[in-house]
N, CA, C and O atoms as a GROMACS GRO file, in nm:
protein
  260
    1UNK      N    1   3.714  -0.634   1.658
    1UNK     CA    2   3.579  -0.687   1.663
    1UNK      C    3   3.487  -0.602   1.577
    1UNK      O    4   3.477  -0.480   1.591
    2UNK      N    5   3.422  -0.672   1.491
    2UNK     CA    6   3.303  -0.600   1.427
    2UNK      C    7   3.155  -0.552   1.530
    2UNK      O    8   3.098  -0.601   1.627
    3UNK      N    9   3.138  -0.441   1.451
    3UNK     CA   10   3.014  -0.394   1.535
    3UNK      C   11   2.885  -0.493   1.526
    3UNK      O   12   2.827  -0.526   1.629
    4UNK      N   13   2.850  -0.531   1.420
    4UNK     CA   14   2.762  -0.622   1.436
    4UNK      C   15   2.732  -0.750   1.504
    4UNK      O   16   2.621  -0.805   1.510
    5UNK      N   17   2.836  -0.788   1.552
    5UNK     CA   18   2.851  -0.885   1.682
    5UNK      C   19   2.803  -0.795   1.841
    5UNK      O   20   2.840  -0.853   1.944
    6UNK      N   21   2.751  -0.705   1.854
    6UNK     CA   22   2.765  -0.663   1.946
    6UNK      C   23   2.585  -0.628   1.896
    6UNK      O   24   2.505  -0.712   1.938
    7UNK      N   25   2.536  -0.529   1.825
    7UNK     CA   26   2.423  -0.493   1.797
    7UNK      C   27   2.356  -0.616   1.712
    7UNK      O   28   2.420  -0.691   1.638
    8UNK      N   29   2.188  -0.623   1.739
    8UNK     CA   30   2.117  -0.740   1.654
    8UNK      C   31   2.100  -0.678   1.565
    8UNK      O   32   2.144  -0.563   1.555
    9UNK      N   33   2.020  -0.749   1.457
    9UNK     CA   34   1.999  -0.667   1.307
    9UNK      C   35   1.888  -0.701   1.369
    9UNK      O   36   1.846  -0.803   1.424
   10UNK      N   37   1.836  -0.553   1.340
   10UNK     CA   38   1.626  -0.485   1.359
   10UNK      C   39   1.557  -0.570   1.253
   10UNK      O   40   1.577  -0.587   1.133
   11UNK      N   41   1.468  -0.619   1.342
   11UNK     CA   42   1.380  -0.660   1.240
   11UNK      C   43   1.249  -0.576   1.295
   11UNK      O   44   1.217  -0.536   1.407
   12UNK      N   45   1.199  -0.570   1.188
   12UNK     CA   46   1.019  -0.475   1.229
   12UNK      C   47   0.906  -0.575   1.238
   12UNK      O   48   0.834  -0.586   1.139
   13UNK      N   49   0.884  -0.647   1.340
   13UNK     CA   50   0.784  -0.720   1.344
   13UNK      C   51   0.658  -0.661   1.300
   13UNK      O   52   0.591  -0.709   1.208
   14UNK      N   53   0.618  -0.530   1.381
   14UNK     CA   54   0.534  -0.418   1.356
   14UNK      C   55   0.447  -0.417   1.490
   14UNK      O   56   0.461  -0.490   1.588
   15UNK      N   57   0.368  -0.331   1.474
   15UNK     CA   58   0.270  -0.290   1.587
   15UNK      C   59   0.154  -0.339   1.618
   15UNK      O   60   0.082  -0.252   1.569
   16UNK      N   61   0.073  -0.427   1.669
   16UNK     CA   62  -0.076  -0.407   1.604
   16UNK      C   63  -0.168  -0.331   1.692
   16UNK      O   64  -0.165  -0.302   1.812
   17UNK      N   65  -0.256  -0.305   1.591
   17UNK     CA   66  -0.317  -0.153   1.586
   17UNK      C   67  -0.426  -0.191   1.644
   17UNK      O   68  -0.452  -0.129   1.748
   18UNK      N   69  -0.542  -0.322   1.594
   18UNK     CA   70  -0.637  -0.351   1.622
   18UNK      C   71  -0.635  -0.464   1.571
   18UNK      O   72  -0.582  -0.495   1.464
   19UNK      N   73  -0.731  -0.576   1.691
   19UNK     CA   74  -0.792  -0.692   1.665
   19UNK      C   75  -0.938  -0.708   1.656
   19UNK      O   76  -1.021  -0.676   1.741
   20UNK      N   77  -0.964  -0.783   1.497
   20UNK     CA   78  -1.093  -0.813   1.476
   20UNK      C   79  -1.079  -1.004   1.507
   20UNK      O   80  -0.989  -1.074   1.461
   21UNK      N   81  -1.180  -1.045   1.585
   21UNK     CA   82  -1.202  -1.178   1.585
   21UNK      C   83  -1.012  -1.248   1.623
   21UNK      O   84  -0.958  -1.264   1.732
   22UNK      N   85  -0.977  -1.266   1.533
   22UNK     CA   86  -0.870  -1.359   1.551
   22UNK      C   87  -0.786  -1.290   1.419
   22UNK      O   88  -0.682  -1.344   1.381
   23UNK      N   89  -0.829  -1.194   1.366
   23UNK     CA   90  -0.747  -1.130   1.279
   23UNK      C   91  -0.659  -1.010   1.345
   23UNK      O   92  -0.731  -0.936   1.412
   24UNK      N   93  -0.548  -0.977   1.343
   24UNK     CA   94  -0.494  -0.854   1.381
   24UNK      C   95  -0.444  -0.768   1.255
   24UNK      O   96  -0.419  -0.801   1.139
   25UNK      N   97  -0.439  -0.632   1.329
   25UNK     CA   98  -0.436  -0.507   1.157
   25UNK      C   99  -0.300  -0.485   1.232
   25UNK      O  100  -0.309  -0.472   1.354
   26UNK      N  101  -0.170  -0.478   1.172
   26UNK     CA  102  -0.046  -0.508   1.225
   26UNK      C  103   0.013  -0.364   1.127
   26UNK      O  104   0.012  -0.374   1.005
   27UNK      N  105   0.063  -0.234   1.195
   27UNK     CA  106   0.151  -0.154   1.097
   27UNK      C  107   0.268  -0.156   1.151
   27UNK      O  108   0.312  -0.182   1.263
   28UNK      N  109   0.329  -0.110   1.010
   28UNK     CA  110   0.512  -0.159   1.032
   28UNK      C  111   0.569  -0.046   0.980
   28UNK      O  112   0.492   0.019   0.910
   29UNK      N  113   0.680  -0.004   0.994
   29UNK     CA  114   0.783   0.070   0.986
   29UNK      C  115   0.884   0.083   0.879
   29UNK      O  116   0.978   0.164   0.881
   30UNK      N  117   0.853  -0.017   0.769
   30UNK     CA  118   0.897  -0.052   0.646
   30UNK      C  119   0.924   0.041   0.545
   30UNK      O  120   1.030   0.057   0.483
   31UNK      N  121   0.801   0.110   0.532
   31UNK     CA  122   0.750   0.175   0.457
   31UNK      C  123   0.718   0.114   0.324
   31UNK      O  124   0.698   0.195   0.235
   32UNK      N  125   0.708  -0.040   0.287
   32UNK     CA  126   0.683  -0.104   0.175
   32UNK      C  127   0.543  -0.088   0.188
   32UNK      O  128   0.485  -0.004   0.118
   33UNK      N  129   0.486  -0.155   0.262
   33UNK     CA  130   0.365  -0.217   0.261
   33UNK      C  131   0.309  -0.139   0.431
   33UNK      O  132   0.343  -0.220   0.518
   34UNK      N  133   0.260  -0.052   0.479
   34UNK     CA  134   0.240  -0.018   0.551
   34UNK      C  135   0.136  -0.067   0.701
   34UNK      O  136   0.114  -0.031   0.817
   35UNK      N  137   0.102  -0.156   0.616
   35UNK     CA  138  -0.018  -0.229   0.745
   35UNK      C  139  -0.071  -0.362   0.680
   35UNK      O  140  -0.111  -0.375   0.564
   36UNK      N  141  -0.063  -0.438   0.759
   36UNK     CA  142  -0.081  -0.586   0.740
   36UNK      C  143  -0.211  -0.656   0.828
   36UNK      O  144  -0.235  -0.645   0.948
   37UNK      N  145  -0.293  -0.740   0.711
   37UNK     CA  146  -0.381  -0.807   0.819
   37UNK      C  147  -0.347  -0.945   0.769
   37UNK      O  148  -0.328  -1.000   0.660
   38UNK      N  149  -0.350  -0.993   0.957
   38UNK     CA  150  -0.301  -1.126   0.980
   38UNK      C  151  -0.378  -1.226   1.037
   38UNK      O  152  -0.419  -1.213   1.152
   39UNK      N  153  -0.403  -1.326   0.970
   39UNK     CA  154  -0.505  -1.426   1.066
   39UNK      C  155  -0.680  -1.400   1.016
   39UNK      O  156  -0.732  -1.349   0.917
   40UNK      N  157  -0.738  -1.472   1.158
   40UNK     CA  158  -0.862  -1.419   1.085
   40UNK      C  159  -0.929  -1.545   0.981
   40UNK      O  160  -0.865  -1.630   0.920
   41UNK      N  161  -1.116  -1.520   0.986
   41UNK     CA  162  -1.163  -1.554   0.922
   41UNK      C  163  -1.209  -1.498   0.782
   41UNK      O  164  -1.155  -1.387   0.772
   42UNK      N  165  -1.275  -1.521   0.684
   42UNK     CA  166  -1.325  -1.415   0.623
   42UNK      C  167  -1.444  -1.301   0.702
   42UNK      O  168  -1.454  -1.182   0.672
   43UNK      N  169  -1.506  -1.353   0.779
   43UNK     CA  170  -1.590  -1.264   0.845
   43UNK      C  171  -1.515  -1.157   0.911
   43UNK      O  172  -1.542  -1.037   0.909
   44UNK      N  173  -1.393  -1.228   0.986
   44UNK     CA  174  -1.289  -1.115   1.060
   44UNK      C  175  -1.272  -0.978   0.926
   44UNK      O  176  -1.283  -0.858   0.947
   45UNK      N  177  -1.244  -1.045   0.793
   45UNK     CA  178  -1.170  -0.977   0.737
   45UNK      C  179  -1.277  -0.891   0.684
   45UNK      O  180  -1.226  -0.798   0.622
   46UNK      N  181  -1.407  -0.886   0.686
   46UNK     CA  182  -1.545  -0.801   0.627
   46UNK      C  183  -1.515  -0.708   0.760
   46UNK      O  184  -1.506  -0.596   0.710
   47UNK      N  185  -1.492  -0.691   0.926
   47UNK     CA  186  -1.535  -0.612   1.012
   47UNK      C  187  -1.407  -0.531   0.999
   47UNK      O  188  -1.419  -0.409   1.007
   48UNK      N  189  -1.282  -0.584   0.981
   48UNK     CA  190  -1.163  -0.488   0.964
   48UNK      C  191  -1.149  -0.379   0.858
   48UNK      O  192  -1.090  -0.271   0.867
   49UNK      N  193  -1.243  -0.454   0.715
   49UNK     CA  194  -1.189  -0.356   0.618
   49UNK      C  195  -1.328  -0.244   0.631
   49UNK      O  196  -1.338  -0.131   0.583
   50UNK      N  197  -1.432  -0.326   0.718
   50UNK     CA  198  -1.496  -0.169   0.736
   50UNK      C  199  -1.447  -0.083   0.827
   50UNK      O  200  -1.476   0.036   0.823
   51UNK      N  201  -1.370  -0.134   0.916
   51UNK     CA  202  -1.359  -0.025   1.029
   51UNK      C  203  -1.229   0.026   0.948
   51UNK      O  204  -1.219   0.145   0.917
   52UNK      N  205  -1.141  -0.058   0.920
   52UNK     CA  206  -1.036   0.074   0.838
   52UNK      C  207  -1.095   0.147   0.720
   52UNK      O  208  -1.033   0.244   0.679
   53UNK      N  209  -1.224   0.107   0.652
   53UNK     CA  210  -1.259   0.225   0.575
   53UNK      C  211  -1.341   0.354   0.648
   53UNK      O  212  -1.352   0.463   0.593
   54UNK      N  213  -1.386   0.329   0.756
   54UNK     CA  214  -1.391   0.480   0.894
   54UNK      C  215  -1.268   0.505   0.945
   54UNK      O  216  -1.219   0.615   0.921
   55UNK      N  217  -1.229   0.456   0.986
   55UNK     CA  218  -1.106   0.544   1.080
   55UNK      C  219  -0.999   0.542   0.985
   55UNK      O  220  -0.948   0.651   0.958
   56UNK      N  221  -0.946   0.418   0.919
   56UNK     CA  222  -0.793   0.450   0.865
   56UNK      C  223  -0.778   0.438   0.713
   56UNK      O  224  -0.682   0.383   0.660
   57UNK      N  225  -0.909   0.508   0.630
   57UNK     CA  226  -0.897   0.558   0.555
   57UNK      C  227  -0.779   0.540   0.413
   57UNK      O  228  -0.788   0.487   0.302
   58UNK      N  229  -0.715   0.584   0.457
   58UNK     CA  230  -0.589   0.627   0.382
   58UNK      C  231  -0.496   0.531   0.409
   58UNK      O  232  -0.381   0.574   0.419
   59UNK      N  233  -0.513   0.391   0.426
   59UNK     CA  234  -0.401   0.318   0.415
   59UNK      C  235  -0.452   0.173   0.338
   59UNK      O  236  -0.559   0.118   0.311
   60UNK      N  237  -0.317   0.150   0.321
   60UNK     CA  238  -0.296   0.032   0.214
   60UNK      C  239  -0.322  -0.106   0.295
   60UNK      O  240  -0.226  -0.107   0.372
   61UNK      N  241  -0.372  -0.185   0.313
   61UNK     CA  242  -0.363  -0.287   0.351
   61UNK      C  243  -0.322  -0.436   0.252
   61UNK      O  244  -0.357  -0.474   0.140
   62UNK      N  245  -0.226  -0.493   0.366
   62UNK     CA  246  -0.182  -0.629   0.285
   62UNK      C  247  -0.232  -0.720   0.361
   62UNK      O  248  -0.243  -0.714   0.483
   63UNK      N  249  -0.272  -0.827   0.274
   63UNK     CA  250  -0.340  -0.935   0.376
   63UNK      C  251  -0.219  -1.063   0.367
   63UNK      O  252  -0.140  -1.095   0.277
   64UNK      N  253  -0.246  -1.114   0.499
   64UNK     CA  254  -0.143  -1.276   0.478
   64UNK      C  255  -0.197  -1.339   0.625
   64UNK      O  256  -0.231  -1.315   0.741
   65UNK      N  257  -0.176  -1.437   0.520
   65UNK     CA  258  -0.265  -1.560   0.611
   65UNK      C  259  -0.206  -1.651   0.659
   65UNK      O  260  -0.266  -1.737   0.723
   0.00000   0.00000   0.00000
């Protein structure tokens, strides 16, 4: 028997970190693309990228809708 019948293959859905409105800021474990915003209006997406430009600074955000 192969091992992979026994273990699932991981997928990284990811974490989310914080919700603006109906948008969520989602980080993942990838290390491609490190944090994802999902959903959301454009207004959602004006209160997220200010609050990640105070607190989370230093990260990359990908958007998908």
């Amino acid at each position: 028997m192969r091992i992979g019948n026994f273990i699932p293959a991981f997928k990284d859905e990811g974490e989310v970190i914080a919700i603006f409105g109906q948008a969520e800021l989602v980080k993942h474990l990838n290390g491609k693309s490190n944090y994802e915003l999902r959903g959301g209006s454009a207004e959602d997406h004006i209160k997220a990228e200010a609050w990640i430009s105070m607190f989370l600074h230093e990260a990359v955000v990908r958007l998908r809708q």
